[in-house]
MDAnalysis code that builds the backbone (N, CA, C; Angstrom):
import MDAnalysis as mda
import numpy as np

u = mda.Universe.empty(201, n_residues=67, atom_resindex=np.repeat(np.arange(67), 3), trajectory=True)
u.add_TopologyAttr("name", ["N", "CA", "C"] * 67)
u.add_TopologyAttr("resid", np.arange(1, 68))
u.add_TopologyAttr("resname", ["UNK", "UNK", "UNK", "UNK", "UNK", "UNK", "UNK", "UNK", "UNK", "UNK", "UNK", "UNK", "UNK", "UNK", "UNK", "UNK", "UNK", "UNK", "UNK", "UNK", "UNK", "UNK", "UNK", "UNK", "UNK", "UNK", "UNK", "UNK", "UNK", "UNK", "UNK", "UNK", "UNK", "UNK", "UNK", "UNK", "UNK", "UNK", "UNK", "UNK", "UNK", "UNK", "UNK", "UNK", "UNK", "UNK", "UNK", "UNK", "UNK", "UNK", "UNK", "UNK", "UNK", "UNK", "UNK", "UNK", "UNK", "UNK", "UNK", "UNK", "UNK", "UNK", "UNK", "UNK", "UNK", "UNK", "UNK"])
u.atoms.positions = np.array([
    [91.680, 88.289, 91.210],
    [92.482, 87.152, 91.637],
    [93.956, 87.560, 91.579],
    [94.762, 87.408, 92.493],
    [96.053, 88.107, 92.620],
    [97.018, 86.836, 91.815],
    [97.954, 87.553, 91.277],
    [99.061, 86.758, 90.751],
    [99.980, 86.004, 91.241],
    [100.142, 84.872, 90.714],
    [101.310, 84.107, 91.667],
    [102.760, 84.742, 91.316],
    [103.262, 85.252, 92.350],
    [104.795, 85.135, 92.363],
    [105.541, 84.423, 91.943],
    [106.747, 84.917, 91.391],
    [107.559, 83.410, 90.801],
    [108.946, 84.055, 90.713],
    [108.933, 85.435, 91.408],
    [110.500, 85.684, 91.697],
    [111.531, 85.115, 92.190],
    [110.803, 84.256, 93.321],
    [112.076, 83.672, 94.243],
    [112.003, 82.491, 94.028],
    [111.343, 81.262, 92.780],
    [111.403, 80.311, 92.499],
    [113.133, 80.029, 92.123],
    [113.231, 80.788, 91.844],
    [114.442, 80.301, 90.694],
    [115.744, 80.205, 92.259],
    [115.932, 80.777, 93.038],
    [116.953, 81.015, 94.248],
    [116.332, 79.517, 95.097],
    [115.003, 79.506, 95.229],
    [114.759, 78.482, 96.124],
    [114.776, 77.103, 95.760],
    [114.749, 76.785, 94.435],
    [115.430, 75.636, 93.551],
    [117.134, 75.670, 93.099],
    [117.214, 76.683, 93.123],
    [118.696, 76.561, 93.252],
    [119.526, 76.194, 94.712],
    [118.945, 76.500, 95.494],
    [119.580, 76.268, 97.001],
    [119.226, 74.957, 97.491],
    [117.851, 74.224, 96.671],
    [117.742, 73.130, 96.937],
    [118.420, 72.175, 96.544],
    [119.069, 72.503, 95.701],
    [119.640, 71.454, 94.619],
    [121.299, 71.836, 95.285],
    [121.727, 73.023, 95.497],
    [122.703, 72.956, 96.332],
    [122.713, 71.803, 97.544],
    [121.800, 71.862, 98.340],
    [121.795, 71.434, 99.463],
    [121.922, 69.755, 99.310],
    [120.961, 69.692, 98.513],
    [120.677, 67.974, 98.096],
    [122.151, 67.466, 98.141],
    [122.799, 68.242, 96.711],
    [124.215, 67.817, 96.720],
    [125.618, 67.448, 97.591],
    [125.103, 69.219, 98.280],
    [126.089, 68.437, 99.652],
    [125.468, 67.599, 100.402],
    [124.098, 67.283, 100.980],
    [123.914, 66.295, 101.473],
    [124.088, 64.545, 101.039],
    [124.555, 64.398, 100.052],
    [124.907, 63.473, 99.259],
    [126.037, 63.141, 99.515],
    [126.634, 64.206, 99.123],
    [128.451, 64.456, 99.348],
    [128.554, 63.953, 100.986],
    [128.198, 64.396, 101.398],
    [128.443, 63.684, 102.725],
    [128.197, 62.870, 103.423],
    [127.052, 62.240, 102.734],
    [127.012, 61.048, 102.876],
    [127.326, 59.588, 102.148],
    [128.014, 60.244, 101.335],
    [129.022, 59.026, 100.353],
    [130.131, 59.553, 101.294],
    [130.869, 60.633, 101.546],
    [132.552, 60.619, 102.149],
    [132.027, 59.621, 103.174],
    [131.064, 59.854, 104.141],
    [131.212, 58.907, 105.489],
    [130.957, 57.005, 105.312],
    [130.502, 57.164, 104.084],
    [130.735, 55.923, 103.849],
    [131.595, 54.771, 103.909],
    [132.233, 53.468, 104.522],
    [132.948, 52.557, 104.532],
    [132.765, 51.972, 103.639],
    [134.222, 52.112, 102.946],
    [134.260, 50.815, 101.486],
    [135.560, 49.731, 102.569],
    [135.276, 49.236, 101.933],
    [136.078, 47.616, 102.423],
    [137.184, 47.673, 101.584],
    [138.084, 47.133, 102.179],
    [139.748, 47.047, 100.877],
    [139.053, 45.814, 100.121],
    [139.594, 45.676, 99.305],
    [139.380, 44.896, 98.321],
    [140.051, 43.453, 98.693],
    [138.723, 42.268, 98.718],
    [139.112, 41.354, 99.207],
    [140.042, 40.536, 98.142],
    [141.234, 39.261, 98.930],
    [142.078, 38.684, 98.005],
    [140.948, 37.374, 97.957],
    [141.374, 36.870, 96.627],
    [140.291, 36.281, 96.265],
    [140.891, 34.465, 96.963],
    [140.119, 33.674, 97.519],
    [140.353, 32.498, 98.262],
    [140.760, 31.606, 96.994],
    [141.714, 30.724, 97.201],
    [142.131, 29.798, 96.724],
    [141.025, 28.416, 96.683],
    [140.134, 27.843, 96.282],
    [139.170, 27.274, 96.607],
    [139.481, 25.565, 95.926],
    [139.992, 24.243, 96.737],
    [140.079, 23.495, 96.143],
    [139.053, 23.101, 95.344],
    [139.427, 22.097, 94.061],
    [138.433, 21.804, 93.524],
    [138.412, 20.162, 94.025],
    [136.866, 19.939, 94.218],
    [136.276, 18.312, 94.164],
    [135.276, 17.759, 93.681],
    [136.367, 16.605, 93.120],
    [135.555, 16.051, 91.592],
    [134.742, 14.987, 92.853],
    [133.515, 14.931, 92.141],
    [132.437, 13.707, 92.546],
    [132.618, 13.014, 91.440],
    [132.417, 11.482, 92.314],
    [132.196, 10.550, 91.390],
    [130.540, 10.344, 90.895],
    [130.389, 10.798, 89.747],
    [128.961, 10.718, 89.830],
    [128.536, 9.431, 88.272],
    [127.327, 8.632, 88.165],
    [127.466, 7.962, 87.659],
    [127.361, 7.950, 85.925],
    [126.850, 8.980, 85.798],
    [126.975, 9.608, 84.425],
    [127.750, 10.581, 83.793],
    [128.994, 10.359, 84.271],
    [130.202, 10.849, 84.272],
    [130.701, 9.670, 83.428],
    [130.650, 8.619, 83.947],
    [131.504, 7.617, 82.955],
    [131.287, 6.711, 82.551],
    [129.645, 6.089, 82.471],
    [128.732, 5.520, 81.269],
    [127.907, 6.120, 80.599],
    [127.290, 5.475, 79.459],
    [126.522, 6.070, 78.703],
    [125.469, 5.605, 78.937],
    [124.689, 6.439, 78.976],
    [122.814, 5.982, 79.273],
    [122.083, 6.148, 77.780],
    [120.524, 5.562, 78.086],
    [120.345, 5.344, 77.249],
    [119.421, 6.815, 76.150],
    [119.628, 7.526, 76.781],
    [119.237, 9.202, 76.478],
    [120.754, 9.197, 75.512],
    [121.700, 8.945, 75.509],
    [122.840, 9.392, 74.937],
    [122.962, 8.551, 74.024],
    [122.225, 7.818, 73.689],
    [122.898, 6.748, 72.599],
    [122.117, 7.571, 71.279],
    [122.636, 7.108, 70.273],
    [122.284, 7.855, 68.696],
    [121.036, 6.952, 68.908],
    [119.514, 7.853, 67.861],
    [118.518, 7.327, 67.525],
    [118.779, 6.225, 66.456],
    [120.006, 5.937, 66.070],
    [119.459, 5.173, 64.517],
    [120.360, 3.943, 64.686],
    [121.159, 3.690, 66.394],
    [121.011, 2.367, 66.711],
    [119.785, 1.548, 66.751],
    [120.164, 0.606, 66.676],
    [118.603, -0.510, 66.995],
    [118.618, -0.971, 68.663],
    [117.307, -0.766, 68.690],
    [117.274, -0.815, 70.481],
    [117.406, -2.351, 70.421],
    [118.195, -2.258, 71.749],
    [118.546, -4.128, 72.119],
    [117.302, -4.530, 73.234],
])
């Protein structure tokens, strides 16, 4: 049974890993980044909502006496 070779492992993983890299590399340089957006001024609006400004009956203390 003949022996496996393993001389040129070491060159043909090295050139791969070269290659990978620049192929990477060049495909991050061609990449578009965006400028950095300014951030929007966004008014704020209050709702009138109704448990905003009574109390229900989930909010009342347990150790009133229910009416």
């Amino acid at each position: 049974m003949p022996q496996l070779d393993t001389s040129t492992w070491f060159i043909t993983i090295t050139s791969m890993i070269i290659t990978l890299f620049i192929m990477f590399q060049l495909k991050i340089s061609k990449h578009c980044y965006y400028n950095n957006p300014e951030p929007l001024t966004t008014k704020m609006q209050m709702h009138s909502t109704p448990w905003k400004t009574k109390w229900t009956k989930i909010y009342l203390p347990l150790l009133l006496p229910q009416q």
